[in-house]
C-alpha positions as a Markdown table, in Angstrom:
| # | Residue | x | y | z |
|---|---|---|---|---|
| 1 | Unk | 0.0 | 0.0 | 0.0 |
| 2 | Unk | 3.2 | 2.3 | -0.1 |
| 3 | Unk | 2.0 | 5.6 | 2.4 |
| 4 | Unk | -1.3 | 6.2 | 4.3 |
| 5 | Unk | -1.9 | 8.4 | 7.3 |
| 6 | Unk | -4.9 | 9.0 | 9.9 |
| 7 | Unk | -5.9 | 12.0 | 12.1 |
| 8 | Unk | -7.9 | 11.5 | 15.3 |
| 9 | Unk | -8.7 | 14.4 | 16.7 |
| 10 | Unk | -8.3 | 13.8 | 20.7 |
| 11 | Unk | -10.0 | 16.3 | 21.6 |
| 12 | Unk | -13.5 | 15.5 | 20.0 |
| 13 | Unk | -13.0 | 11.5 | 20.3 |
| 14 | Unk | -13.0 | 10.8 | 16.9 |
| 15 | Unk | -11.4 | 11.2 | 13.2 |
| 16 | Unk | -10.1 | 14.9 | 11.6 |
| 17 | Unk | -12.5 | 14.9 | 9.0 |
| 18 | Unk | -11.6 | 18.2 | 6.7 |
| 19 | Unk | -8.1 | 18.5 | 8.3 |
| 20 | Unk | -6.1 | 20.3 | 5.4 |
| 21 | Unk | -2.6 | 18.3 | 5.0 |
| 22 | Unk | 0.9 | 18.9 | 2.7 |
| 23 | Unk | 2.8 | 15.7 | 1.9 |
| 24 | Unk | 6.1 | 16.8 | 0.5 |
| 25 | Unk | 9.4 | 15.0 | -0.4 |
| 26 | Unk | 12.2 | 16.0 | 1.6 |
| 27 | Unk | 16.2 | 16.5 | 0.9 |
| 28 | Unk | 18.2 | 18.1 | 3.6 |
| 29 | Unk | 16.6 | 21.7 | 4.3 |
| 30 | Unk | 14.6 | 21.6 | 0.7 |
| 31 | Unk | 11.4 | 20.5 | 0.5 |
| 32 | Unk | 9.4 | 20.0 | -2.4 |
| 33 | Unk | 5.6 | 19.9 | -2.2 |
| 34 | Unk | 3.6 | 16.5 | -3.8 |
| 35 | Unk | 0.2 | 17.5 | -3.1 |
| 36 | Unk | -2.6 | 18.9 | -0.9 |
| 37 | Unk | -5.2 | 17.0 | 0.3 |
| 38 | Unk | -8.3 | 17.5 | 2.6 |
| 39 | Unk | -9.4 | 14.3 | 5.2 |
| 40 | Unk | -12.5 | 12.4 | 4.7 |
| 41 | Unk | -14.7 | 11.5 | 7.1 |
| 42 | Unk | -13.0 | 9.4 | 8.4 |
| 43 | Unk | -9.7 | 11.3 | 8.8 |
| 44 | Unk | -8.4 | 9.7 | 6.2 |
| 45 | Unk | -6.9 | 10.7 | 2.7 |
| 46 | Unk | -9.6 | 9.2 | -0.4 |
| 47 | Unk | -6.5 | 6.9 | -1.6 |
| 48 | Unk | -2.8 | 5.9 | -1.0 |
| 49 | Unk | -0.7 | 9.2 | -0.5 |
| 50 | Unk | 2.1 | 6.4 | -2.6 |
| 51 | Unk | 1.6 | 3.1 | -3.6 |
| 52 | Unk | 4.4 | 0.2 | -3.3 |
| 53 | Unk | 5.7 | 1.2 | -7.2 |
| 54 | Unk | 5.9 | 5.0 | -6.8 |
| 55 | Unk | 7.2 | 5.3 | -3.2 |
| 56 | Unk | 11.4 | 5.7 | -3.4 |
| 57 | Unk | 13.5 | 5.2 | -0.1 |
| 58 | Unk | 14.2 | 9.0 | 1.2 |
| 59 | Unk | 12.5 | 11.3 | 3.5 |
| 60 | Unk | 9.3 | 12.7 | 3.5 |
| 61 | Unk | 7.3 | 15.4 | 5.3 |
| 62 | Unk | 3.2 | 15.7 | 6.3 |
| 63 | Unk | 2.4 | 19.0 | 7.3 |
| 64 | Unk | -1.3 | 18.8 | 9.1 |
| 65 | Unk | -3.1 | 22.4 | 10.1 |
| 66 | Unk | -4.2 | 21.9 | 13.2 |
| 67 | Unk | -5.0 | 25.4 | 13.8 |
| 68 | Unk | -6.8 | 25.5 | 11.4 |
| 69 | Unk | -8.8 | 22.4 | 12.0 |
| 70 | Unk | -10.0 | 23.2 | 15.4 |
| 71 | Unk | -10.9 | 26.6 | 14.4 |
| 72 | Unk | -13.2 | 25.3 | 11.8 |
| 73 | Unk | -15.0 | 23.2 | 14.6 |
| 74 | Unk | -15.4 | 26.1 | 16.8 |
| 75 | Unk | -12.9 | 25.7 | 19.1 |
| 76 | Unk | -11.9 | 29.2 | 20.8 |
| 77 | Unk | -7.8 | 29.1 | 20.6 |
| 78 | Unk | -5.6 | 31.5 | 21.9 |
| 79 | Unk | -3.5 | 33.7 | 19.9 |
| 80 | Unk | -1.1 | 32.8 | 18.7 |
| 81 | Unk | -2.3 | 29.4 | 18.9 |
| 82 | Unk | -0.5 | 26.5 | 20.9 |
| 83 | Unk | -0.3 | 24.5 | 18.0 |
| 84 | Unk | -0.6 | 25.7 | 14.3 |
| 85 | Unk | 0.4 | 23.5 | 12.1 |
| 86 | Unk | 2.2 | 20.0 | 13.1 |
| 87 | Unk | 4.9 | 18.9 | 10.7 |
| 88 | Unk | 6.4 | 15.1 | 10.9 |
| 89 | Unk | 9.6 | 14.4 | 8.7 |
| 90 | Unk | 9.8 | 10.8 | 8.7 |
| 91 | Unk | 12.1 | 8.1 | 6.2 |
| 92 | Unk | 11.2 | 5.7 | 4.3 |
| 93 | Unk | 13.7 | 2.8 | 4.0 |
| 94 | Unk | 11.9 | -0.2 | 2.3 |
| 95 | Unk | 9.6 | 0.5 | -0.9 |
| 96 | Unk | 8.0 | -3.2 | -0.3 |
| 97 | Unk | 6.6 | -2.7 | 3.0 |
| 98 | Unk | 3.4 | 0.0 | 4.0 |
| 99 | Unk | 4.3 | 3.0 | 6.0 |
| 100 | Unk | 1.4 | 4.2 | 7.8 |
| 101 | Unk | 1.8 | 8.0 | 9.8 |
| 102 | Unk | -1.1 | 8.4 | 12.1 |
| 103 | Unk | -1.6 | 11.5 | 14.4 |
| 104 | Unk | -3.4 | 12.1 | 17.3 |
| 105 | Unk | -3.8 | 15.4 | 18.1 |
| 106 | Unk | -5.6 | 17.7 | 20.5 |
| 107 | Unk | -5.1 | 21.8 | 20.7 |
| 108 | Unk | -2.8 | 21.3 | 23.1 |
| 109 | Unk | -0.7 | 18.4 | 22.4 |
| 110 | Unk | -0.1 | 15.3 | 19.2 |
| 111 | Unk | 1.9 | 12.2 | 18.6 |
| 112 | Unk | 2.0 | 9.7 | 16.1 |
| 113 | Unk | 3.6 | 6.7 | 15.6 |
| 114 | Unk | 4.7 | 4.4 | 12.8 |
| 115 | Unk | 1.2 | 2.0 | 12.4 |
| 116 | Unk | 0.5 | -0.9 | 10.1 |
């Protein structure tokens, strides 16, 4: 399946459905955008970010607004905001296996974890 990720938004107990995120491609300080995409509703992207044949080993970054995200669902936030938009640089080393980057992520606080 190449690259997936999934938002749960903490906060509300369930997925990040509209969350706005950036995948780029990484190399050193550069980074080069891929694409935009918006979550469904089930705070997932519609399809694979990469399959298995168009992934390459290197390094990658997903840039989720958070902000931006809570703001949209009402949430008061101070300004500026605790957390505005979270950005995960992570490397892929083995084309033939899935990486999946899930997030959990509140206002106030995230992590994430390589899944499966």
């Amino acid at each position: 399946m190449g690259l997936s990720t999934h938002v749960l938004d903490t906060m509300h107990g369930g997925p990040a459905a509209g969350m706005s995120v950036a995948l780029y491609t990484t190399d050193g300080e550069q980074a080069t955008l891929v694409r935009r995409f918006t979550l469904n509703s089930d705070g997932r992207s519609d399809a694979p970010l990469y399959d298995n044949n168009s992934i390459k080993v290197g390094t990658y970054r997903l840039v989720f607004d958070v902000a931006g995200y809570f703001k949209a669902k009402g949430v008061k936030l101070p300004e500026p905001n605790f957390l505005d938009k979270v950005s995960l640089d992570f490397g892929v080393a083995h084309t033939d296996q899935h990486y999946h980057v899930p997030l959990l992520v509140s206002p106030w606080s995230y992590s994430t974890y390589r899944g499966s």
